[in-house]
Legacy VTK file of the C-alpha trace (Angstrom):
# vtk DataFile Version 3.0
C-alpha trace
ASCII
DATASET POLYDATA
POINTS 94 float
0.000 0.000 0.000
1.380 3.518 -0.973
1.437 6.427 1.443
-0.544 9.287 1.028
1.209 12.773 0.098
0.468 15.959 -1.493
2.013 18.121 -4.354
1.482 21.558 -5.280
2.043 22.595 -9.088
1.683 25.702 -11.410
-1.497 25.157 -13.946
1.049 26.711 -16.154
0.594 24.081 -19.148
4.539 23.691 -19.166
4.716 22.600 -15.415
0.797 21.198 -15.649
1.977 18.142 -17.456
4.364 17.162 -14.296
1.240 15.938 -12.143
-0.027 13.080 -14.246
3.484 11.718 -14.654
3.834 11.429 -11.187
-0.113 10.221 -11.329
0.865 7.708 -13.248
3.927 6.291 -11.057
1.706 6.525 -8.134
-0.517 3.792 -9.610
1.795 1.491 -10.254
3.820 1.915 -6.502
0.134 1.291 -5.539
-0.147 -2.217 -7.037
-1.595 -1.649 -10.323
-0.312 -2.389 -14.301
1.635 0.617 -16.649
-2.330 0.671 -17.856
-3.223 1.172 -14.235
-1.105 4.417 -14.393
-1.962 5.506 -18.003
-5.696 5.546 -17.335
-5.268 7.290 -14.194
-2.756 9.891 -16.151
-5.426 10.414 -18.751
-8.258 10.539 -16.140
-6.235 13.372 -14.444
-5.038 15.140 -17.350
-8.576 16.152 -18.446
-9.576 16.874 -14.484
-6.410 19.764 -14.693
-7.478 21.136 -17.801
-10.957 21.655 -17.080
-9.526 22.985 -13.972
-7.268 25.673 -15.506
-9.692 26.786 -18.030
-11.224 28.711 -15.587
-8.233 29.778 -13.882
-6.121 32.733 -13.394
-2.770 33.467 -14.870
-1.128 32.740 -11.543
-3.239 29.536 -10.451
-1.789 26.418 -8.697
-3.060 23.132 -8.168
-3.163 21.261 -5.053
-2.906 17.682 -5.295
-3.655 15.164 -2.856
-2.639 11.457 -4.016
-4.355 8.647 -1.280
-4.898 5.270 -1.442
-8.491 4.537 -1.336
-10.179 1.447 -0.252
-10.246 0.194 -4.069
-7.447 1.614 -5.832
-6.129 5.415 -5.536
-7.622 8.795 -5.445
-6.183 12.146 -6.321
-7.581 15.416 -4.792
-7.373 18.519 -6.844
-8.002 22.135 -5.586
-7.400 24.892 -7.315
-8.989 28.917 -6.634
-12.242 27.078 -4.765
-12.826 24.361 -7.155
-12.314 21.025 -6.745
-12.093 17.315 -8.458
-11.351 13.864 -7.103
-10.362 11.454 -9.415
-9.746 7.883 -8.755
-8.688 4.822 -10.443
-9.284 1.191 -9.216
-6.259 -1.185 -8.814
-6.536 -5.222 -8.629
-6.668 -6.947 -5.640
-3.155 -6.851 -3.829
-2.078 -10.929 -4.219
-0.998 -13.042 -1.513
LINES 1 95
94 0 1 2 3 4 5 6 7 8 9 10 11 12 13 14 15 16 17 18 19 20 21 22 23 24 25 26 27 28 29 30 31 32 33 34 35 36 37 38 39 40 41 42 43 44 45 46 47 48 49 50 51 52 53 54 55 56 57 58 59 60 61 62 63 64 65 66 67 68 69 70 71 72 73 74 75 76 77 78 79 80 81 82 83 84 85 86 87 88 89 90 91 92 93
């Protein structure tokens, strides 16, 4: 089981892209397959940019990664809006 922890990034679209790479590495720590942490990439991706649509020039995001009781969830907050988006993960084996 992974650890929580939290991450704070510019919605700048040149740092943006940093938090679903990490996303994605999260998901597989967590148990799951390099699918695992490409759907939960993707699934985050489009959470961020709906996100910094409506966002300011100087907007940050606040991400919370957690493992949940199936599989992982991460937190987003940004200017008073907010998204969770989580991805199941297989059973843990054993």
């Amino acid at each position: 089981m992974s650890l929580p922890f939290s991450l704070q990034v510019p919605a700048d679209a040149r740092y943006r892209v940093l938090a679903p790479e990490i996303a994605s590495r999260y998901a597989e720590v967590s148990g799951g397959t390099k699918a695992d942490g490409q759907a939960l990439a993707a699934a985050l991706t489009e959470a961020l940019e709906g996100l910094a649509r409506d966002g300011g020039p100087d907007a940050t995001f606040d991400l919370r990664f957690e493992p949940g009781a199936s599989g992982v969830e991460v937190t987003v907050r940004s200017e008073g809006r907010s998204t969770v988006v989580r991805h199941a993960l297989p059973a843990p084996k054993g």
